[in-house]
C-alpha positions as CSV (number, residue, x, y, z in Angstrom):
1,X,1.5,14.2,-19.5
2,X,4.1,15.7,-17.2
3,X,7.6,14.8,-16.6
4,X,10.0,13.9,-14.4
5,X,13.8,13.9,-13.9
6,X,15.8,12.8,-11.3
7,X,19.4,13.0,-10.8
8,X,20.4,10.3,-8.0
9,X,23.1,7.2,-8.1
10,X,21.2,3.6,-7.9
11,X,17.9,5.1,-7.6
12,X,15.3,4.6,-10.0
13,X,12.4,7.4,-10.3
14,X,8.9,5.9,-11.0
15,X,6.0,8.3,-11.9
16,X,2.0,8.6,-12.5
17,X,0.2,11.8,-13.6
18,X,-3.5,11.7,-14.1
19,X,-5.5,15.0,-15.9
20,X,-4.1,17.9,-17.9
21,X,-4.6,20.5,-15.5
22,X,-2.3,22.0,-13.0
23,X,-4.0,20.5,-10.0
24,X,-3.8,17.1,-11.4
25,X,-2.5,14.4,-8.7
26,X,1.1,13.6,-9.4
27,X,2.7,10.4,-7.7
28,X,6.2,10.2,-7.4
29,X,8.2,7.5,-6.2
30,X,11.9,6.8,-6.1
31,X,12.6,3.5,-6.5
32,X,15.5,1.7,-4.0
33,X,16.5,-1.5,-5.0
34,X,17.5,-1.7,-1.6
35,X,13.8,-2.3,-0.2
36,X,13.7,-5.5,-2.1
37,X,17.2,-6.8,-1.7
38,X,17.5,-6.4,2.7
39,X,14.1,-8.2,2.9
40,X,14.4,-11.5,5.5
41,X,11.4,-14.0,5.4
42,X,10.0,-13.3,8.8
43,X,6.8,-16.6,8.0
44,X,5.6,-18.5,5.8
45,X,2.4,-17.8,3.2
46,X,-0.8,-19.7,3.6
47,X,-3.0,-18.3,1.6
48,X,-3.0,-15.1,-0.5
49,X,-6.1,-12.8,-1.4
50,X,-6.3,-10.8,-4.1
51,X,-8.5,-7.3,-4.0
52,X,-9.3,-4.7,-5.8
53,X,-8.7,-1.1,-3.7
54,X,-11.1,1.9,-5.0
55,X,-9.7,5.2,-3.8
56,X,-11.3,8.9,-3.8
57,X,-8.2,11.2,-3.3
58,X,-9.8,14.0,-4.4
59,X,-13.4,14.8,-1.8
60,X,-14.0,17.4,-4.2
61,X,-14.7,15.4,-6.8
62,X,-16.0,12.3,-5.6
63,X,-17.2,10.7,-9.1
64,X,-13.2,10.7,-9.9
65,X,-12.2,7.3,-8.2
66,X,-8.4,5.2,-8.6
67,X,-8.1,1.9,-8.8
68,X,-5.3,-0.4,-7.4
69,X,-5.2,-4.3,-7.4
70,X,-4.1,-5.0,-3.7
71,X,-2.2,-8.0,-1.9
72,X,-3.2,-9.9,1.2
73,X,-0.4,-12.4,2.4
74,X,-1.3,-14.7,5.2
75,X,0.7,-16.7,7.1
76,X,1.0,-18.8,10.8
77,X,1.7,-15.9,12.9
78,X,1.3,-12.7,10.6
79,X,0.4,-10.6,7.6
80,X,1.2,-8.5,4.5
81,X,-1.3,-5.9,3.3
82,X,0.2,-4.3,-0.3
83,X,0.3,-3.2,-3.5
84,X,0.3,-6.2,-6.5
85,X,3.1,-4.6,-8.0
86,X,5.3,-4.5,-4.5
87,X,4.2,-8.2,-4.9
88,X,5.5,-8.9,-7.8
89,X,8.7,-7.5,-7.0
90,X,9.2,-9.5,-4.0
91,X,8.0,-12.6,-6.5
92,X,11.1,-11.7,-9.1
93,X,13.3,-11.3,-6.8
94,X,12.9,-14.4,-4.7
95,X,13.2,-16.2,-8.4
96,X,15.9,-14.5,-9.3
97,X,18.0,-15.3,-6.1
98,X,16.8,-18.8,-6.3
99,X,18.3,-18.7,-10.2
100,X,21.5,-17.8,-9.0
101,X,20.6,-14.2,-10.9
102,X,23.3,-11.4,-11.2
103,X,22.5,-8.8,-9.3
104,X,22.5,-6.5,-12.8
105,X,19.8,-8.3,-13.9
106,X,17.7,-8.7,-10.6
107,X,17.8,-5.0,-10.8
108,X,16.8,-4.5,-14.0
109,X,13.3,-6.8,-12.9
110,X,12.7,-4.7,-9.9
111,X,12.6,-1.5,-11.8
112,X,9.5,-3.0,-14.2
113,X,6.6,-2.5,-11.4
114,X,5.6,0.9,-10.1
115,X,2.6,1.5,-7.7
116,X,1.0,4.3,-6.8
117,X,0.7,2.6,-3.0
118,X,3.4,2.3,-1.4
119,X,2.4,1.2,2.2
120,X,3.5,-1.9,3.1
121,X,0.8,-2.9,6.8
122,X,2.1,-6.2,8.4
123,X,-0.4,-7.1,11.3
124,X,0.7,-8.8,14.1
125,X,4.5,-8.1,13.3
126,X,6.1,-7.5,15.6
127,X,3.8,-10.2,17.7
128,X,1.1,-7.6,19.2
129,X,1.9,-4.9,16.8
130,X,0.7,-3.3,13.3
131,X,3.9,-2.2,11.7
132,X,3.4,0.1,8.4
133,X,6.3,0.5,5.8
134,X,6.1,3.8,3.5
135,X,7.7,5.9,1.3
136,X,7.4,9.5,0.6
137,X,10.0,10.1,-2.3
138,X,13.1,9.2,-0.7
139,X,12.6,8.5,2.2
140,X,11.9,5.0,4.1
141,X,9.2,5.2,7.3
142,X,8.8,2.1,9.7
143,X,5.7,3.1,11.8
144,X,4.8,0.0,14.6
145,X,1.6,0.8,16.6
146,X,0.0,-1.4,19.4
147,X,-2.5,-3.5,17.1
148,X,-6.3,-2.3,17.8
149,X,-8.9,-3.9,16.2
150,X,-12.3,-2.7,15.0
151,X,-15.2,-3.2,17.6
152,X,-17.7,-4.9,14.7
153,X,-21.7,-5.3,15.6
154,X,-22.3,-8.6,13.5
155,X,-25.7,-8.3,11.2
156,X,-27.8,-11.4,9.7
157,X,-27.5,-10.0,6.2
158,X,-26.1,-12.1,3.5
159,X,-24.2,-12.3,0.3
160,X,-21.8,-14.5,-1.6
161,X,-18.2,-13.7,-2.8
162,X,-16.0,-15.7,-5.1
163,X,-18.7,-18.4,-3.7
164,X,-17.9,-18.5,-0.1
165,X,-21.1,-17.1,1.9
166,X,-20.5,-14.1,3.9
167,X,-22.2,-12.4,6.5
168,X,-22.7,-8.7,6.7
169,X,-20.9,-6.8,10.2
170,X,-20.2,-3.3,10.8
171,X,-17.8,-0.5,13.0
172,X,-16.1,2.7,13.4
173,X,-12.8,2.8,13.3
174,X,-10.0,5.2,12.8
175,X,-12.3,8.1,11.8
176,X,-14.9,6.3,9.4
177,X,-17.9,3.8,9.3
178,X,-17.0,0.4,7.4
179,X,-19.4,-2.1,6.2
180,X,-17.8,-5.4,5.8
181,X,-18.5,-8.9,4.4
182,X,-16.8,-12.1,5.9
183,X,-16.3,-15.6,4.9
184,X,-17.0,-17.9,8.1
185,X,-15.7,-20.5,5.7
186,X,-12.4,-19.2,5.9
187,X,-11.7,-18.9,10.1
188,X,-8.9,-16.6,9.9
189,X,-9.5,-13.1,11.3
190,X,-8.0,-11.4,9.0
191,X,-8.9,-8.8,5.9
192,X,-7.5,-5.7,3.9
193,X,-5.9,-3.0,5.2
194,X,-6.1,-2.5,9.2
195,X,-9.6,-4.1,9.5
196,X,-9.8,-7.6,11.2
197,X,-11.0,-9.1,14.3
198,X,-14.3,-10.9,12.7
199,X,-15.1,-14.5,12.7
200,X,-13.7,-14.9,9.3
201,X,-12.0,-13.5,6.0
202,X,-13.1,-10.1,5.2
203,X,-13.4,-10.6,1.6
204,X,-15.3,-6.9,0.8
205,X,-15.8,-3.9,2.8
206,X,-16.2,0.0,2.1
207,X,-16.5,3.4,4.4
208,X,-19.9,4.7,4.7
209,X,-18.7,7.4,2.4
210,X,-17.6,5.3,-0.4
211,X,-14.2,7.1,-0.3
212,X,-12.6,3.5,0.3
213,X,-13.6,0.2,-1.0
214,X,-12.1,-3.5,-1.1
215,X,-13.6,-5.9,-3.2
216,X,-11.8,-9.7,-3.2
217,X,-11.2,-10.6,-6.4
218,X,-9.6,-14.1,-5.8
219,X,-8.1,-16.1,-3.2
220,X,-5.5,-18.6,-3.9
221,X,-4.2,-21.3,-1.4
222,X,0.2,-22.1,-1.2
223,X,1.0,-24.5,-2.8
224,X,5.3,-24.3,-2.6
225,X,7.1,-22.4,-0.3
226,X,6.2,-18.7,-0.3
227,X,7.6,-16.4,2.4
228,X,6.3,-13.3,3.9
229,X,9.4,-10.5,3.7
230,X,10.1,-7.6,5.9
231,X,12.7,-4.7,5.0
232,X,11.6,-2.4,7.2
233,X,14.5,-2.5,9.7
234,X,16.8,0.1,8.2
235,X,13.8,2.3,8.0
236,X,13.6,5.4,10.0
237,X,10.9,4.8,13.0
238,X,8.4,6.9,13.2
239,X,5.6,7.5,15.2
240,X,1.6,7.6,13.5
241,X,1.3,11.5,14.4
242,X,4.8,12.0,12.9
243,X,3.9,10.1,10.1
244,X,0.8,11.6,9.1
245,X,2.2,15.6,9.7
246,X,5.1,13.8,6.7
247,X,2.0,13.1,4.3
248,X,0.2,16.2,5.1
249,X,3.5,18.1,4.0
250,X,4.8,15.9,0.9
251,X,0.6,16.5,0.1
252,X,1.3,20.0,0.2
253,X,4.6,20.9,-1.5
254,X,5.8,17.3,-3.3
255,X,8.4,19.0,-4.8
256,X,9.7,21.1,-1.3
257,X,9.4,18.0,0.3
258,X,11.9,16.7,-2.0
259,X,14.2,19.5,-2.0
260,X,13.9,19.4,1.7
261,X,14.9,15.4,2.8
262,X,16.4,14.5,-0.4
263,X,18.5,17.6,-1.8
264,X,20.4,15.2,-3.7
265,X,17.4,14.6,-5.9
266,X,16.6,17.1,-8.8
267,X,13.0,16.8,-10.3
268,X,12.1,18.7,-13.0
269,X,8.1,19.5,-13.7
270,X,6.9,20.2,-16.5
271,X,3.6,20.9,-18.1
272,X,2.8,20.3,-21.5
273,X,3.9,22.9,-23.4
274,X,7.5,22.1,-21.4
275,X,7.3,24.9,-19.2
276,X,8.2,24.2,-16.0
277,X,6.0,24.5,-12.7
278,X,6.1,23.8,-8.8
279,X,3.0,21.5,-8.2
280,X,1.5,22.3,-4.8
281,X,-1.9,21.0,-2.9
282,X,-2.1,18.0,-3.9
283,X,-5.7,15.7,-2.8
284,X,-5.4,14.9,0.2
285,X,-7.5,11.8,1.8
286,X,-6.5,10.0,4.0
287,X,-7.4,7.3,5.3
288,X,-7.3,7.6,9.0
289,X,-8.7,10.5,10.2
């Protein structure tokens, strides 16, 4: 298993390696209890889905797939598309502060969930906008785009999920062909990731290439108070191009990337014999294309 050290004040360093090799995909992510604590309730939860994200980082070998249990958070006038673990932390901490919890010990709960996602997608936040939160090491991006929605072609096919009966429609958008299934059941245009704009709650959809798949596990209704939190506004804007150049290079060189916006971060790799090793090229697929 590699290792990693960091050297850096209040920051926490999480970390995931997968495969023995030297070319085996290394997450690292630097934890800032800052990204929990600034969050302001910007609406209120109606309903939350649960699904289960199937990735292929690595095209050239396909068969090799992660998993990652996903978030969606809908409310009145927007949504939160993200990671179960980033949802949890939000869950702690809102405990915590309602507990009158020292600020020791809501820190200490933060540091517990990792994810290897870290993008955070609000749709319709600001109002008319898809606004994506992410980290790359160290540093914070706040990307806001106009929101475009897919142009779907709706079929007559059929299936149930978690027993609501969905209907079968399907697009292009942002450089791949998705097949989705929605929930007229459940009127809310709405559905994970980017992709909305049907007649109901996408509750399972996947590229044509089977690179990306969402599969809705469960979907639970509010029952208390819930807000929806945004802690992007200390982030550094950024626009999508910018954006994806910044994962194209921390895909690259994780390590130079580091050295390069955080020099006041040392990380050590090491392989397992302890000798120590700059990993470089690591799978990159994106998403958006």
């Amino acid at each position: 298993m590699k290792q990693f050290i960091a050297t850096i004040g209040l920051l926490y360093l999480g970390l995931s390696g997968i495969g023995n090799g030297l070319d085996a995909q290394v997450s690292i992510n630097i934890f800032n209890p800052n990204d929990v604590i600034r969050a302001k309730p910007i609406d209120e939860t109606r309903f939350t889905v649960q699904y289960q994200a199937t990735i292929v980082t690595d095209t050239l070998h396909p068969e090799k797939k992660e998993e990652e249990t996903m978030m969606l958070k809908v409310g009145d006038k927007c949504s939160i598309y993200y990671s179960y673990a980033k949802y949890l932390t939000d869950s702690v901490f809102e405990a915590d502060k309602a507990s009158g919890t020292s600020q020791e010990v809501i820190l200490e709960h933060l540091r517990q969930y990792n994810s290897k996602i870290n993008a955070q997608i609000y749709k319709n936040y600001p109002a008319g906008k898809t606004t994506t939160l992410d980290a790359l090491a160290a540093s914070r991006f706040r990307c806001e785009e106009k929101e475009e929605r897919p142009e779907w072609t709706l079929l007559p096919d059929t299936m149930t999920i978690l027993s609501y009966p969905c209907r079968k429609a399907i697009c292009h958008f942002k450089g791949r062909n998705y097949e989705a299934w929605y929930t007229p059941e459940i009127p809310r245009s709405e559905g994970p990731w980017k992709l909305s704009g049907l007649p109901g709650l996408i509750l399972k959809a996947q590229d044509s290439q089977g690179h990306y798949a969402f599969t809705g596990t469960g979907i639970e209704r509010s029952r208390e108070k819930s807000p929806i939190l945004f802690g992007g506004n200390d982030f550094e804007p950024i626009s999508r191009n910018n954006l994806q150049k910044a994962y194209e290079r921390y895909a690259a060189d994780p390590i130079g990337y580091i050295a390069l916006t955080s020099p006041q971060v040392k990380v050590t790799v090491t392989n397992d014999n302890g000798k120590s090793y700059q990993p470089k090229n690591m799978p990159y697929n994106p998403i958006e294309r």
